[in-house]
N, C-alpha and C positions, 0 to 999 in steps of 0.2 A: 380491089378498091380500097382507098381509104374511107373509112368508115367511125363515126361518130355515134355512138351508143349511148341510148341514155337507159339508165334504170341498169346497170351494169351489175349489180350488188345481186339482182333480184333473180328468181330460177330461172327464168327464160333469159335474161343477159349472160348471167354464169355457165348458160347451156349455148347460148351463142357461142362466148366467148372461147370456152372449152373446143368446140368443136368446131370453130371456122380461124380462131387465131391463127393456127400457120397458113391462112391459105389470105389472108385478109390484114391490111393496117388497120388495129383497130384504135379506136380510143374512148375508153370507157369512162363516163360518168357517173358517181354515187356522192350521197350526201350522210345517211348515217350511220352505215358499214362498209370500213376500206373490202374488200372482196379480194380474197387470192388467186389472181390470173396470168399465170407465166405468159409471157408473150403479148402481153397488151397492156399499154400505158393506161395510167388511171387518174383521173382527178377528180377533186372531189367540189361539182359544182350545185348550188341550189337552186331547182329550176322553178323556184317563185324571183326569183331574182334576174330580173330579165335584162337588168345591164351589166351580170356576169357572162349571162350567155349570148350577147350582142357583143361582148367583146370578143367574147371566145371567138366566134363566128367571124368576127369582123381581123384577126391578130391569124388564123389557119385558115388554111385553104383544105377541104374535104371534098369527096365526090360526094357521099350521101350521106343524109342522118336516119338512122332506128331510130324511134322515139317508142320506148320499150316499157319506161319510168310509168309504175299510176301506184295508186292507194288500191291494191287491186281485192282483199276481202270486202267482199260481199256487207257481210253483217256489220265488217267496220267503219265502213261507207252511212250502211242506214244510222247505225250511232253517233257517226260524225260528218254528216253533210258539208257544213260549210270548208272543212278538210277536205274532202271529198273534191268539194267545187276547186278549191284551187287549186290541188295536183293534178285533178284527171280531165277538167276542163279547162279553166284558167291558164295555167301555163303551157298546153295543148295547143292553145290557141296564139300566143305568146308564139313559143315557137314556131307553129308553121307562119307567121308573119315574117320570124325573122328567112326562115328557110326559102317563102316565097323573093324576101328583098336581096339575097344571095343568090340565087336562083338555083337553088340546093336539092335534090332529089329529096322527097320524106318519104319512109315508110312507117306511118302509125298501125302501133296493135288496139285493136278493138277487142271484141268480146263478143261471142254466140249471146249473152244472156241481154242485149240490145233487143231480145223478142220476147213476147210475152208464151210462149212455148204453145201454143191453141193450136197452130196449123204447121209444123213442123212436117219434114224438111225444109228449112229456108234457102231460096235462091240467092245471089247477092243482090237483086231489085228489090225483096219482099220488104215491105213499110218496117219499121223500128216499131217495137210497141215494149217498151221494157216493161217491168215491174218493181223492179227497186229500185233503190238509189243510187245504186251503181252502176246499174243498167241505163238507166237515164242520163246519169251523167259521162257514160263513155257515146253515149247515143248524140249527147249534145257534143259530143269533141268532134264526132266523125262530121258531122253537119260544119263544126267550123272550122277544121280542116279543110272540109272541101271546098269550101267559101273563100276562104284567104289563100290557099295553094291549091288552085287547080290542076297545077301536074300532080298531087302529091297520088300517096294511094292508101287504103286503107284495109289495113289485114284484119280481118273478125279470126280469133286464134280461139279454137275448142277446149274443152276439159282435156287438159296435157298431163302427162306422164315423164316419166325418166330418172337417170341414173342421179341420184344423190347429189348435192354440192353445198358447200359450208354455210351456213348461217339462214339458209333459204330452204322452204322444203315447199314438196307437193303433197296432193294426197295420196301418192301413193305409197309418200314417206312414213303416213298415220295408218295408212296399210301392215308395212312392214311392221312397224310395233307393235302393233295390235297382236298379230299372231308370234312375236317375238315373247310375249307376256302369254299367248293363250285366251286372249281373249275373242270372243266373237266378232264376224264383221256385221256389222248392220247397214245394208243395203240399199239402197231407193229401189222399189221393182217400177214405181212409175215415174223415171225423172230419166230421160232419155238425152245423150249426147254422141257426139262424134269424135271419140279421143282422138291421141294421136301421139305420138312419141315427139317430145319435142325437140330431139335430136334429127328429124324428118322434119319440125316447124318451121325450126330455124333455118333451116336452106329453104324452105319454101319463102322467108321474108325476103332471102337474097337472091331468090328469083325475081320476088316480086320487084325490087329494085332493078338490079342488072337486064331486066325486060324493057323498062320502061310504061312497065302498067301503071296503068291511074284509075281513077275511082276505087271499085271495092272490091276484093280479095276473099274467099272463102277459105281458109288454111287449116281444113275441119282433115281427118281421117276417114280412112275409106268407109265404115261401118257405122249404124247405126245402133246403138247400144245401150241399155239400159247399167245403171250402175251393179244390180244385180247379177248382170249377163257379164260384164267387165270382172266383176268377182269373181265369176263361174270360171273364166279363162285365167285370170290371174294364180286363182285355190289350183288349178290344176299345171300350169307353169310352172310355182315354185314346187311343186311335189315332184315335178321333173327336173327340175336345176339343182332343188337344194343337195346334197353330197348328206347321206344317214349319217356319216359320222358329227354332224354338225348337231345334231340333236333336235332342230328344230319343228315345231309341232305342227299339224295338220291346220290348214286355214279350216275354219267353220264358218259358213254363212248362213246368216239370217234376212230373211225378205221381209223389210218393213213399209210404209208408203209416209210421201213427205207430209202430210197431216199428224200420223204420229209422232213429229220430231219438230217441234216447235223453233224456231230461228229466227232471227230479228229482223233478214231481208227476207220475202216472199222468194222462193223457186220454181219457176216457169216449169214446166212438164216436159216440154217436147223442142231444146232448140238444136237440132241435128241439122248439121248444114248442107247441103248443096254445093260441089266445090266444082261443075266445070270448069268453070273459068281458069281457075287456077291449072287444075287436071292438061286442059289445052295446052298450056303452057309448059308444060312439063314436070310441076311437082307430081312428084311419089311416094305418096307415105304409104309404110307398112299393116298390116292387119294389125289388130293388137295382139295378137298370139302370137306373129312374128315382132313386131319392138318388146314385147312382155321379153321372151325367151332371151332376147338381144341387151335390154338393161339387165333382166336380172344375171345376165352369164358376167354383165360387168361389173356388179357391187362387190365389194371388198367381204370377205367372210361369206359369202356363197359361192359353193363348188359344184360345177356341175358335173351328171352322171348322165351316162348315157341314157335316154328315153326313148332307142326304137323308133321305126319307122316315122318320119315326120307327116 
């Protein structure tokens, strides 16, 4: 497919991009870090500017658009709302106008944290009830998404993982340091999601496209998981991967609950998704014991050792 990405700079474009470039024409969109992506062209457009990307749209001919691009922390959402509004709503909306008047396949990324975590597992029917501002305002995209493109579809994408990429990080990047320094990990034992390797995510959006699904998308991992239990399999991964000559120290975990860690957006408890829909279709993401094993055999400076029966 030719494919039009937006949010190209960010970990999940950088993880796209990475690992579908030879298979996919990509063309990747950022506005304020060029991103190093062999194999896919880059431009760098502002999607508050909607008569850059009406031109764009209107000058190339694409099969589908990722719309990948948001203000995606949490806490820097609740501090800056009306920023908020116009990247992860406003121009959401913007574009799938233009994508509807092209007649352009969209695949938008949403967000698990669109629920207020009370009754988790969510289906993709279950009501929206966020609780921050970011929540709400990715909740308000999916609503005008589906309003102005009815083909389009909407992917809710889990607490993701994976291997490293320049200028963008995950948590499980503040992972890695953390026991790189020796420091403790401190834990949610009650904030439950459904990781998932986002090297697995990202073919799950390219299903979502090349299927022809419309509406909403569940693109969670297999398991249901607390961040403590995530810990628990991670501490014992890398003490299987790391290589002793590397020196590097034992993860230590600590079990804390999200009361004692005060943060500016509210975190839902429980939004572990539900993914038949997608499942039917044929996404397969891995456990996280198997994508854990799998990025970390790929980071630079970890060697791994044999660990014995699997």
């Amino acid at each position: 497919m030719r494919l039009l990405l937006t949010g190209a700079s960010g970990f999940l474009g950088q993880t796209f991009c990475r690992e579908l470039a030879a298979e996919h024409d990509i063309t990747g969109l950022w506005h304020s870090r060029e991103p190093l992506l062999p194999g896919v062209r880059l431009l760098r457009v502002d999607l508050t500017d909607e008569l850059a990307l009406a031109g764009l749209l209107e000058r190339e001919r694409f099969d589908a658009v990722l719309h990948a691009a948001a203000l995606a922390d949490p806490n820097a959402c609740q501090r800056e709302p009306e920023l908020s509004l116009r990247i992860n709503v406003q121009a959401t909306a913007r574009l799938a106008d233009l994508c509807a008047r092209h007649a352009l396949p969209l695949a938008f990324t949403s967000t698990d944290l669109v629920f207020d975590g009370t009754a988790g597992p969510y289906a993709e029917d279950a009501p929206t009830s966020p609780v921050s501002t970011y929540g709400e305002h990715k909740a308000r995209a999916e609503a005008e998404v589906l309003e102005r493109h009815p083909g389009a579809v909407v992917c809710r994408m889990p607490l993701m993982y994976g291997r490293p990429v320049p200028g963008a990080r995950c948590f499980l990047d503040g992972m890695l340091d953390m026991v790189a320094r020796g420091e403790t990990l401190r834990l949610f034992s009650d904030e439950y999601r459904s990781p998932a390797d986002a090297a697995d995510a990202v073919r799950g959006l390219v299903l979502a496209l090349s299927s022809g699904a419309t509406g909403v998308l569940h693109l969670g991992g297999p398991e249901r998981l607390s961040r403590l239990d995530f810990g628990r399999i991670f501490a014992h991964e890398l003490a299987q991967t790391l290589a002793k000559s590397n020196g590097w120290p034992e993860a230590r975990l600590q079990a804390v609950r999200q009361a004692e860690v005060p943060m500016a957006a509210a975190r839902p408890p429980d939004v572990s998704l539900l993914c038949g829909r997608a499942f039917r279709l044929g996404y397969a993401p891995a456990p996280v014991r198997e994508g854990l094993r799998r990025v970390l055999a790929g980071i630079e400076g970890i060697e791994a050792v044999d660990s014995g029966p699997k």
